[in-house]
C-alpha positions, 0 to 999 in steps of 0.5 A: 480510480480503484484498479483490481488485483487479482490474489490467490485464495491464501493471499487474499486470506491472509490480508483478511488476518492482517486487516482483522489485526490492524483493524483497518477497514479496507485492504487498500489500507493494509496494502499501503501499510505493508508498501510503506513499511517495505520501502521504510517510508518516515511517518512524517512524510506519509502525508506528503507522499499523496500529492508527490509525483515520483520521477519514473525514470528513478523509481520504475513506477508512476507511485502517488 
């Protein structure tokens, strides 16, 4: 299910670079690179994460 985000021109500028950087080849990637990298999620459980249910009441958020 694709949600859009509303960005000003500078951030959406800025995603472009760091796509273009990454070669990524959507922003949704680049967007889950840069969550990832914040919440320091281990390269070894990024797969899993997909099919986790996160306990809202622990994290504020339904994240999947």
């Amino acid at each position: 299910m694709a949600t859009t985000i509303q960005v000003s021109e500078v951030t959406r500028q800025l995603l472009e670079r760091v796509k273009e950087k990454q070669k990524a080849k959507t922003f949704d990637i680049v967007i889950q690179t840069m969550a990832r990298n914040e919440i320091k999620v281990p390269v070894s459980m990024r797969g899993s994460l997909k099919w986790r249910k996160w306990n809202k009441s622990r994290t504020g958020s339904n994240l999947v």
